[in-house]
ZAMARGU-4260 file (C-alpha; in steps of 0.2 Angstrom, whole numbers, plus 5000, padded with zeros to 4 digits):
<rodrens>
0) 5639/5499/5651 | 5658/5494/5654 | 5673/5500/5641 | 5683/5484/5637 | 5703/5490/5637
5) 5708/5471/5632 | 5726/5475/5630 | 5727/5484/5650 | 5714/5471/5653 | 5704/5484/5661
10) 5685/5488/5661 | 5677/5504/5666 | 5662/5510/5671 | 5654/5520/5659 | 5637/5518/5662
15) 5627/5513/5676 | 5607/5514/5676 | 5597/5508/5692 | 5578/5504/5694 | 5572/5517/5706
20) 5562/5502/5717 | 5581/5495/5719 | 5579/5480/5707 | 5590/5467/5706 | 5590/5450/5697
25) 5595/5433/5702 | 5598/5427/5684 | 5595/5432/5665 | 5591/5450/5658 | 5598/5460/5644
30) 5599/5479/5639 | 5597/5485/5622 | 5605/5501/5619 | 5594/5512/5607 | 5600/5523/5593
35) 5593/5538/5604 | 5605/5535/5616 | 5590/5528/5628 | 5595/5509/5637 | 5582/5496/5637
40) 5585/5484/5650 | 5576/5468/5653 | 5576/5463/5670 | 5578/5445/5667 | 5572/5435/5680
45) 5559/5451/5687 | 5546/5452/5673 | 5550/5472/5670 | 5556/5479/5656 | 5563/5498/5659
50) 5566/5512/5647 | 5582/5525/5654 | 5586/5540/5643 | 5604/5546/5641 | 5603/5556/5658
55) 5597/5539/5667 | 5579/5545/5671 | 5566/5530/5669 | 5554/5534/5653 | 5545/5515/5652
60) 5543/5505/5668 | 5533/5488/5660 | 5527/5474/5671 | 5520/5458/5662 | 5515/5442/5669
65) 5513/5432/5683 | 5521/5423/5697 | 5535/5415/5690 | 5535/5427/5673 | 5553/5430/5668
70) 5562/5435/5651 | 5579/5429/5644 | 5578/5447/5632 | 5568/5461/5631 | 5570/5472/5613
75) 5563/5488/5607 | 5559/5487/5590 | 5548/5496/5577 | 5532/5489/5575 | 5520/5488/5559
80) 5504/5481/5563 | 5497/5473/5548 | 5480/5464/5553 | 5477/5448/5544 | 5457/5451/5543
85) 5449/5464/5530 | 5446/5484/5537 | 5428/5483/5545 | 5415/5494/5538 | 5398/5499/5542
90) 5385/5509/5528 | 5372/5520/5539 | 5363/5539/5536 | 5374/5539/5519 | 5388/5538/5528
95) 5403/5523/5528 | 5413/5520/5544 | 5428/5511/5545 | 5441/5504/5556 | 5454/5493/5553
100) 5458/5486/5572 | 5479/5484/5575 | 5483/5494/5556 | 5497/5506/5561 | 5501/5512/5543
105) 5487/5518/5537 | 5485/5537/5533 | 5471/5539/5523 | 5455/5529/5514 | 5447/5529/5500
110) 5430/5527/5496 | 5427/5518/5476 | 5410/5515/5470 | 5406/5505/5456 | 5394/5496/5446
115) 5398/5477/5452 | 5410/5476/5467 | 5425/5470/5457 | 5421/5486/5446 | 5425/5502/5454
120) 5433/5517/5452 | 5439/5530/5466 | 5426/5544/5473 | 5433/5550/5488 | 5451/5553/5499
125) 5449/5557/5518 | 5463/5556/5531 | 5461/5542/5544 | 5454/5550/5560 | 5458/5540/5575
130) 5451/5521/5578 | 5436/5525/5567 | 5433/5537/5551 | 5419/5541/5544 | 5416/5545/5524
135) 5402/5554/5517 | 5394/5543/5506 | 5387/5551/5488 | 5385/5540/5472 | 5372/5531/5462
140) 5383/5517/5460 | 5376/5503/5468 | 5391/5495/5477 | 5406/5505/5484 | 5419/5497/5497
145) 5433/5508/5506 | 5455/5505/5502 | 5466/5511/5518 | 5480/5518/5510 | 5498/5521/5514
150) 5507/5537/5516 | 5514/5535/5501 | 5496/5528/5491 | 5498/5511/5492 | 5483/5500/5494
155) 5486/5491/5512 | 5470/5482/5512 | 5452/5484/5506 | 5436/5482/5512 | 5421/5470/5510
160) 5408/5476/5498 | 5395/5484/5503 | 5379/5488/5493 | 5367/5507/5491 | 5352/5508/5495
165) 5347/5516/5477 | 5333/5526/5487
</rodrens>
C-alpha cells in the first residue's frame, strides 16, 4: 500500500505484505482492502488468493485451478446463498426432515399442516440445526409442507407438499 504525496511527487511505503512461499507474479493481481483492516490480495497470474490481517499474518491461503489458471481480480464479498430449487423434505416415523442445500439465510422452519396443501395454517417453529432439521410431526391434517424462514420471519422459500398417513 503506497501513500500518494502528488504535490512532492512522492510515494511511501505504508504497507507491504508478502506470501510466506515468496510469491511473485509475472502479470495481473489485485488486492482488496477489507473494512476489518485485513488485505485480500489476488496473486494474478498464480491462481492464489491470500487473506493478510492488519499485523500481515496470512489468514486465507486459496489455491484454484489448474495449469494455466490465473485471475485478473480476486474480491471478498458477503455471500447469500439463495438456492433456486424448493427446500428438500422427507416424511418418516412422524417425523419431517429438511434441508435446503447452499441456503445461508435461513434460521428457523416452520412446519403448517392443512387440509389441502394450498390450505395451511402454522403448527410448529424450530431453529434450523445444521445441514438437516428434523420436526416432530403431530397433526390430523392430512397435508403439511415446511417454510425456511429468516431471522427476521420472512418466508425464504417452501417446501413441496407432502401428505399424512391418517393411521
Amino acid at each position: 500500500m503506497l501513500r500518494l504525496d502528488e504535490r512532492g511527487r512522492r510515494a511511501t511505503v505504508v504497507r507491504a505484505d508478502e506470501h510466506p512461499r515468496g510469491l511473485h507474479s509475472e502479470s495481473q493481481g489485485d488486492t482488496q482492502a477489507l473494512p476489518d483492516g485485513h488485505l485480500l490480495i489476488g496473486w494474478g497470474s498464480n491462481p492464489v488468493v491470500s487473506e493478510f490481517d492488519e499485523a500481515g499474518r496470512l489468514l486465507l491461503d486459496l489455491r484454484f485451478g489448474g495449469e494455466g489458471a490465473d485471475s485478473y481480480r480476486a474480491f471478498r464479498f458477503e455471500w447469500h446463498g439463495r438456492p433456486p430449487e424448493l427446500p428438500a423434505v422427507a416424511l418418516a416415523d412422524d417425523r419431517v426432515y429438511v434441508s435446503w442445500n447452499g441456503a445461508t439465510d435461513v434460521a428457523r422452519w416452520q412446519l403448517v399442516a392443512g387440509p389441502t396443501p394450498a390450505a395451511t395454517t402454522p403448527l410448529a417453529s424450530v431453529a434450523r440445526a445444521g445441514f438437516e432439521t428434523s420436526i416432530p410431526v403431530d397433526t390430523d391434517q392430512p397435508w403439511i409442507r415446511v417454510r425456511a424462514l429468516s431471522a427476521r420471519g420472512t418466508v425464504l422459500g417452501t417446501s413441496r407438499a407432502l401428505e399424512v398417513d391418517p393411521s
